[in-house]
Each structure stands twice: as structure tokens, then as C-alpha cells.
C-alpha positions in Angstrom: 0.0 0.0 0.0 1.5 3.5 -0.8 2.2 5.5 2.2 -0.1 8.8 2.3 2.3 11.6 2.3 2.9 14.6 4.7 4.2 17.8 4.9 5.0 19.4 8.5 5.9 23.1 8.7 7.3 24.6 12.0 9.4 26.6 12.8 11.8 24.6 14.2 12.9 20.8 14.6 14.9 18.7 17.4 17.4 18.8 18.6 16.4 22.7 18.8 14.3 22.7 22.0 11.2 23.8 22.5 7.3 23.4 23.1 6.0 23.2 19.4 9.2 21.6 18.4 8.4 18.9 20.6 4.8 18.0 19.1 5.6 18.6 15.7 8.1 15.4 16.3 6.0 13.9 18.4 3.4 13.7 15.7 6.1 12.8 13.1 7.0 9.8 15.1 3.0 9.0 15.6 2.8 8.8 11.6 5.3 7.2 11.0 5.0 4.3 13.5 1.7 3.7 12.1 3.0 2.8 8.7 0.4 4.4 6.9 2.4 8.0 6.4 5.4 9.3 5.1 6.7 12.5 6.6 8.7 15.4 5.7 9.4 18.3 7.9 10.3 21.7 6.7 11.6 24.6 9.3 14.0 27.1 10.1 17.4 26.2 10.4 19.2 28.5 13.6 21.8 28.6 11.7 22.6 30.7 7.7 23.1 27.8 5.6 20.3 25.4 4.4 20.6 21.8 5.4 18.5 18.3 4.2 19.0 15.2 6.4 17.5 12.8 8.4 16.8 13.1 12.0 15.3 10.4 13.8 14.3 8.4 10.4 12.5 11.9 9.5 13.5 13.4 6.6 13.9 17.1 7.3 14.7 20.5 5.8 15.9 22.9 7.6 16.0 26.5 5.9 19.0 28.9 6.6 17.7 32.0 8.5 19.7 35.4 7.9 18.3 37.3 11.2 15.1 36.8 13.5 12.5 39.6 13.8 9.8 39.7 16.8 10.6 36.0 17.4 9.9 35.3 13.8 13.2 33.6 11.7 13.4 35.0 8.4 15.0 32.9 5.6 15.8 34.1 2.1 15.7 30.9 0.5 12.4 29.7 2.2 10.5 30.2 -1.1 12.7 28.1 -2.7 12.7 25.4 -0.5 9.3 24.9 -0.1 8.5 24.8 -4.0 11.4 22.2 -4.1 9.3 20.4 -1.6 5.7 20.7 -3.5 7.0 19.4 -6.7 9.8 16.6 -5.6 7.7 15.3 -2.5 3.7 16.4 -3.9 2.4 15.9 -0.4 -1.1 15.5 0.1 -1.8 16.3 3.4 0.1 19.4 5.0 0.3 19.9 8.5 1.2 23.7 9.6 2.1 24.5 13.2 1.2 28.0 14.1 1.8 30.5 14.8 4.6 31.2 11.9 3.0 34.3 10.0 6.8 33.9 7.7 5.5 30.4 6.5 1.8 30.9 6.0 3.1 33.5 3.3 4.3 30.9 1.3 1.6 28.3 2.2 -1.4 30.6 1.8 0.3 31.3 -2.4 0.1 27.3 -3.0 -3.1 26.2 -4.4 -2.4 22.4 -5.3 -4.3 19.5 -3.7 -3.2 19.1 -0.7 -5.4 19.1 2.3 -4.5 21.5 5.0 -4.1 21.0 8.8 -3.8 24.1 11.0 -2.1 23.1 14.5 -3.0 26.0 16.9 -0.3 26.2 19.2 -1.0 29.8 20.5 -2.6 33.0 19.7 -0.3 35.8 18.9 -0.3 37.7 22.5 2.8 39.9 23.0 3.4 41.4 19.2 0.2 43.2 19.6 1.1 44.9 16.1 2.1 41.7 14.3 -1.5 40.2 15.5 -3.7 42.8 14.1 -0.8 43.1 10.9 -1.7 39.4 10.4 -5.1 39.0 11.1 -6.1 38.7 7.6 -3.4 36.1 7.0 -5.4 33.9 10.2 -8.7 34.7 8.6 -7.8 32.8 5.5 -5.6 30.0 7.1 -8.7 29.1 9.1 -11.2 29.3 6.3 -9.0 27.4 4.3 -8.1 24.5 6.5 -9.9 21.1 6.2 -8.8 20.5 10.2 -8.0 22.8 13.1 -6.3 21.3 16.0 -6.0 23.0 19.4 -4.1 21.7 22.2 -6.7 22.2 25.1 -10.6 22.7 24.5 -10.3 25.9 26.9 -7.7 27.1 24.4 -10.1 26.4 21.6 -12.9 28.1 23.5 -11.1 31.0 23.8 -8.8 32.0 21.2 -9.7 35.5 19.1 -10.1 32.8 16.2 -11.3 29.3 16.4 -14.7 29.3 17.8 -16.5 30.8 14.5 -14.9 27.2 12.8 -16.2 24.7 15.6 -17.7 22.5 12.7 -13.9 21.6 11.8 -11.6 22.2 15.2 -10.6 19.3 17.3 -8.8 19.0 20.5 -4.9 16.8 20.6 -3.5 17.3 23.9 -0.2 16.9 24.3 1.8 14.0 25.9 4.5 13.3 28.1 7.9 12.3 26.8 9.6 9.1 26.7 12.6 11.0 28.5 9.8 11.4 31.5 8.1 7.9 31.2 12.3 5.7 31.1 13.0 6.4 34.7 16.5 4.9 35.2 18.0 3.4 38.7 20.6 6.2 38.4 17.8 8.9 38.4 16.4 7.1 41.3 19.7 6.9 43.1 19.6 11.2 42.5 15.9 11.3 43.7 17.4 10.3 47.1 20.1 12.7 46.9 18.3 15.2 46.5 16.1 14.9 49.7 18.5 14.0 51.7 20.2 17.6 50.6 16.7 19.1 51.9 16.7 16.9 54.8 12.9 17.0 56.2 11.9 19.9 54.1 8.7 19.5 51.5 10.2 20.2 48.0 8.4 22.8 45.6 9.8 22.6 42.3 9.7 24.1 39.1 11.3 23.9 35.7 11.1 25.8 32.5 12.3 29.5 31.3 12.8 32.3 32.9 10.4 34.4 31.0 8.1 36.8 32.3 4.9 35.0 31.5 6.3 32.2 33.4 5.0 34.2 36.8 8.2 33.4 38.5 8.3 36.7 40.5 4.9 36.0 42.0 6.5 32.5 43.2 9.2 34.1 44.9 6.7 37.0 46.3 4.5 33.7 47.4 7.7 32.2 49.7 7.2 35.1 52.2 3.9 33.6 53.9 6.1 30.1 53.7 7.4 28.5 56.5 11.4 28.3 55.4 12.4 25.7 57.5 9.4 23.7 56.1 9.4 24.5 52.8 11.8 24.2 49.8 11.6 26.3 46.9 13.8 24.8 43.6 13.7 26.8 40.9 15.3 24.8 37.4 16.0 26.3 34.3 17.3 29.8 32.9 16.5 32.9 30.7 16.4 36.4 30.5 15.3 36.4 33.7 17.3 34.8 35.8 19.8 37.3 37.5 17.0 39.7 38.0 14.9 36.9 40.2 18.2 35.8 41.6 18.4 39.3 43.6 15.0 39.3 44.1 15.2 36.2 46.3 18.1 37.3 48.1 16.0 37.8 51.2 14.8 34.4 51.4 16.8 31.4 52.1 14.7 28.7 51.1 14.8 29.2 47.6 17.9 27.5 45.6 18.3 28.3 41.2 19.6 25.0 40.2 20.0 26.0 36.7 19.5 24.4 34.0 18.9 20.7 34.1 19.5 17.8 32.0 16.5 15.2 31.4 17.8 12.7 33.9 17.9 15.5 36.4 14.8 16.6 35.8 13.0 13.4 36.7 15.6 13.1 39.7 13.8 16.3 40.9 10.4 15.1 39.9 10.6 12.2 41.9 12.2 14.1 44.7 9.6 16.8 44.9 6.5 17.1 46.7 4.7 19.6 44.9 4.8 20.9 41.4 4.8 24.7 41.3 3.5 26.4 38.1 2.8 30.0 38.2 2.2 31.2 34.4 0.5 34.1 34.6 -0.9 34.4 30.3 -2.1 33.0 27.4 1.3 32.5 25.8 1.5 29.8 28.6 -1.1 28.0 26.6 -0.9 24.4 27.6 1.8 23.2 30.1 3.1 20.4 29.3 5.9 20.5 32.4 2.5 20.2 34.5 1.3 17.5 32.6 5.0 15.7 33.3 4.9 16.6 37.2 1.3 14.2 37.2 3.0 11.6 35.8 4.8 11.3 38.6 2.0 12.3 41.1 2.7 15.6 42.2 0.1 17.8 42.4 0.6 21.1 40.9 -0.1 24.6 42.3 -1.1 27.1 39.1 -3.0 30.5 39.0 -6.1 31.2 37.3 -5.5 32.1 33.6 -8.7 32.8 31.5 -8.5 31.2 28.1 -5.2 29.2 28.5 -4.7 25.3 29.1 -3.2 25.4 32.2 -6.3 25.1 34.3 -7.7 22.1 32.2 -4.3 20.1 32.5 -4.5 20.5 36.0 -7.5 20.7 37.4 -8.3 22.7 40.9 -9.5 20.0 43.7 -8.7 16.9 41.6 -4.9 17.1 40.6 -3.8 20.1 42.3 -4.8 23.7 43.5 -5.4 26.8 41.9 -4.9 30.6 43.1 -6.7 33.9 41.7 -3.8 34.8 38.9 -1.3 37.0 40.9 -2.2 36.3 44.1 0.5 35.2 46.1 -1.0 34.8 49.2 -3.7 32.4 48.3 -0.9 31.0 45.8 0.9 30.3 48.9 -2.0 29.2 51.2 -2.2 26.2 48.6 1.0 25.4 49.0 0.7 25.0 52.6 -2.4 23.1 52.5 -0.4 20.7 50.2 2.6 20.7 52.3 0.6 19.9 55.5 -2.5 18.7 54.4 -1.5 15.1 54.1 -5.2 13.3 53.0 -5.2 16.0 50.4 -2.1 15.6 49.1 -2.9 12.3 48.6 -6.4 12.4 47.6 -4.7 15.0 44.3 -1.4 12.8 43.8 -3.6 10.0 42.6 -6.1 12.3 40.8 -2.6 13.7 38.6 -1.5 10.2 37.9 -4.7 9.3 37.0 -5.7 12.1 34.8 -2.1 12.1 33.4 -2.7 8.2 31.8 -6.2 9.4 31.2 -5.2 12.6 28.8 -0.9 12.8 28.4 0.2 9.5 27.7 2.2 8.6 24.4 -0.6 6.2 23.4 -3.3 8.4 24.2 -1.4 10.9 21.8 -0.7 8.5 18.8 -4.3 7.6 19.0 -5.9 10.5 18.6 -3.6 11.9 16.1 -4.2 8.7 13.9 -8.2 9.2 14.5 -8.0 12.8 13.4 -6.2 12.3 10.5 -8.3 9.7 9.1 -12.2 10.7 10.5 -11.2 14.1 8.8 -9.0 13.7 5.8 -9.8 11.0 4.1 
């Protein structure tokens, strides 16, 4: 049987880390295991010259970018590339990860036969210019898409766009990675380690950038109405950030920046911890798939209220963890006690996460659903 044959656009690939890099693999791999698909991946290259090769049994290209505007990679040879693409590869279904307003220039000028999938990662939030400058661009992506996927069905409640096209949206969570799910004796032997460093202290950890819509401030601002010889705040991972939160927990001396953290670690911490700290503040934090990873390992996560994002459907308040008016430290912080001392609750929302996480976020879970969407709505 001829494989059916896909195009991915993102903006970028792995090894190049990242959220949307993550699924648009994930979903490659998905494909691909099934039999029934053959993928090719086109993105930006972090680098000037233009490479083809195979990464992972994925055949990828990955466009030379001369400079980066507003987050956006811009590639003189894209053009090029892409029609190279259409003509040698013909796909006939194309899968575009958005948002990538540089991309859907080129996609919205082909008109061949392929049928279109619009992934929607994330409204454009911050570029408040660039989102009105490309609202017609999103108008016609939509209306021209056979399939819009969101990640969350609060995300696809809520976006500026997708609720006028219900009769064609449908919802792929995300899943947790194999790096998460392979827990090693070594990472177990760390685990130990690490609470013995901490001695009798509860652990609150987080991971991820140091960004400001990752609410790290209000964490820190939360560990004054903690109990520091109770409670441990670890903080993993790095970004713009950093130094400027660094000085800003100076007075507190339960808080340690561990940097960041390589996957083994991670899951050393995971299993170490005793609560999952998440305090995103916006939409750009649109699904939280850190959270997701935290349930697998039954720690209940503490998150503020964001209106419109996934956050709050990933974890959900009173079954896998607790959530906080957004920006309110104290109550942010009054559910980290109750988690820390509380210990029926804590047990009561450390099997609701592992639950919901092999309910919703598992790697089967996620190859299922993108096989059934594929073929209920494209074939």
C-alpha cells in the first residue's frame, strides 16, 4: 500500500528545543509508526546555511535564516525550499504548526491539492502589532483548513479565532515524553540525593524559562507567607530572567536556582519533589506540558487562574492540584501549605494527577488521537 504523504511546517525541529518543536516530532514519530504515512518536515534552520538530512528516520529541511525579527526567523531561501518540496515530494496532506506568520506567506500562495491542517499552538499575544498586521493572514488560514487542532478545549474556546470554525476544530492534547516515562536506577539513586540535601523539608519545584509570563516573580513573592524551614523552593532552568529573580530572592533562604537541568535530572527532581509549582501568569502559557510531566509522577501542581489558557484544564483545581486567583500570592501560597501539611489532600490530588495524566498525556493516548483525526477528517 502507498504510504499517504505529509508535509510538517514549523518553525523549528529537534534537537532545537522547544514546546511546538516537541509536538511537531512527536506527531512525526505517531505517523510514522503507524506505517500508513510518510513525513517530511520543513523549518527554520538556527543557523545561515540550508541543510537536508534525516533526523530520527524523519527526513527534514531545515532553511538557513539570515536574522530573527519579533521572534519570527526569516529565511531568504524559504520560497525556494518549499516549492522544491511541492514538486519533488507532492504531499497530500500538509500539517502547519502555528503560529509562523513567515510560513503561511508561502503556504497561503500554494493552491495544489493538498489538504490542509492548521495546528493551533498559541494566539499571537505579545506582538500586539504583528496580531492585528496578520489578522487577515489567520482569517484565510482558518477558512481554508480542512482541520484545526488545538491543544486544550479551553484554548479552543477562547482563542480570538477558532470558535467561529467549531464545525472543523478538534482537540490533541499533548503527551508526556519518553525521556519522562524511562525512569533509570541512576535517576532514582539522584531522587534520594536530593532529599536528603533538603533533609525533612517538603520540595516545591519548578522547571522551564525564565520568562516573564512564566510568573516566577509571583513565586518568589509567594515564599514570604512560607514556613522556610518547612518548605523548599527549587527553581530549574534559565532565561532572561534569571539574575534579575536571583536578587529578588536574596532575602529568602529557602529558595535554591539549580540551573538548568538535564532530562535525567529533571526526573531526579520530579521524583524528589513534593509539589509541582506552576505559576504562568498568560495565554502564551497556553498548555503546560511541564505540569502534565509533574502528574505523571503524582505531584500535584499549584497554578494561577489564567482565563483562556490550558493550564487550568491540564490540572485541574480540587482533583490534581490547586489553583490561586492569577497573581495572588497569598492564596498562591496558602495552597502550598495546605499541600505541604494537608496530608489526605495531598494524597487524595497525587492520585487524581496520575490518573488524569494516563487518562489525557500519555504517548498512546497521543498517537491515537492523532491517527483518528487524521483519518475521520481527511480521508
Amino acid at each position: 500500500m502507498e504510504k499517504i504523504r505529509v508535509l510538517q511546517i514549523s518553525k523549528r525541529y529537534p534537537p532545537y528545543i522547544g514546546g511546538i518543536e516537541t509536538v511537531v516530532h512527536d506527531v512525526s514519530q505517531a505517523l510514522e509508526r503507524s506505517g500508513k504515512y510518510q513525513v517530511v518536515v520543513l523549518a527554520f534552520n538556527d543557523k545561515k546555511e540550508t541543510v537536508h538530512e534525516r533526523y530520527e528516520g524523519i527526513e527534514v529541511y531545515r532553511v538557513g535564516v539570515s536574522r530573527v525579527i519579533a521572534s519570527q526567523p526569516i529565511a531568504p531561501q524559504y520560497g525556494k525550499v518549499f516549492k522544491k518540496i511541492i514538486q519533488e515530494f507532492d504531499p497530500q496532506i500538509i500539517h502547519f504548526h502555528y503560529p509562523d506568520p513567515y510560513a503561511a506567506h508561502f503556504l497561503l500562495k500554494y493552491k495544489g491539492h493538498a489538504k490542509l491542517i492548521l495546528h493551533w499552538h498559541a494566539d499571537i499575544i505579545k506582538q500586539k502589532f504583528l496580531k492585528l498586521f496578520f489578522l487577515h493572514q489567520n482569517t484565510v488560514l482558518c477558512k481554508r483548513a480542512n482541520l484545526i487542532l488545538a491543544t486544550s478545549p479551553a484554548y479552543l474556546k477562547d482563542t480570538d479565532y477558532l470558535p467561529k470554525y467549531k464545525e472543523k476544530t478538534a482537540v490533541l492534547p499533548l503527551c508526556v515524553g519518553e525521556e519522562r516515562t524511562n525512569v533509570t536506577v541512576e535517576e532514582q539513586k539522584k531522587a534520594v540525593e536530593i532529599r536528603n540535601q533538603y533533609a525533612n523539608k517538603k520540595i516545591c519545584f519548578f522547571y522551564g524559562r525564565h520568562v516573564p509570563y512564566k510568573g516566577l516573580t509571583y513565586l518568589i513573592q509567594a515564599d514570604q507567607y512560607l514556613n522556610p524551614d518547612k518548605i523548599q523552593l527549587v527553581i530549574a532552568g534559565s532565561g532572561p530572567l534569571t539574575e534579575e529573580l536571583k536578587t529578588q530572592a536574596k532575602p529568602y533562604k529557602n529558595i535554591d536556582f539549580v540551573g538548568r537541568l538535564s532530562d535525567e535530572d529533571i526526573n531526579a527532581y520530579l521524583m524528589a519533589s513534593d509539589v509541582f509549582v506552576f505559576p504562568s501568569i498568560t495565554r502564551n502559557e497556553a498548555f503546560g506540558i511541564s505540569s502534565a510531566e509533574a502528574m505523571y509522577f503524582g505531584k500535584p501542581a499549584c497554578t494561577f487562574t489564567i482565563r483562556g489558557s490550558g493550564v487550568n484544564w491540564v490540572s485541574i483545581d480540587g482533583e490534581t492540584g490547586l489553583e490561586a486567583p492569577n497573581k495572588d500570592v497569598k492564596a498562591y501560597a496558602s495552597n502550598i501549605n495546605k499541600l505541604c501539611e494537608d496530608n489526605a489532600l495531598y494524597a487524595k490530588l497525587s492520585k487524581g494527577a496520575k490518573d488524569r495524566c494516563q487518562k489525557y498525556f500519555t504517548r498512546e493516548i497521543f498517537d491515537q488521537k492523532v491517527l483518528e483525526n487524521y483519518e475521520k477528517n481527511l480521508h
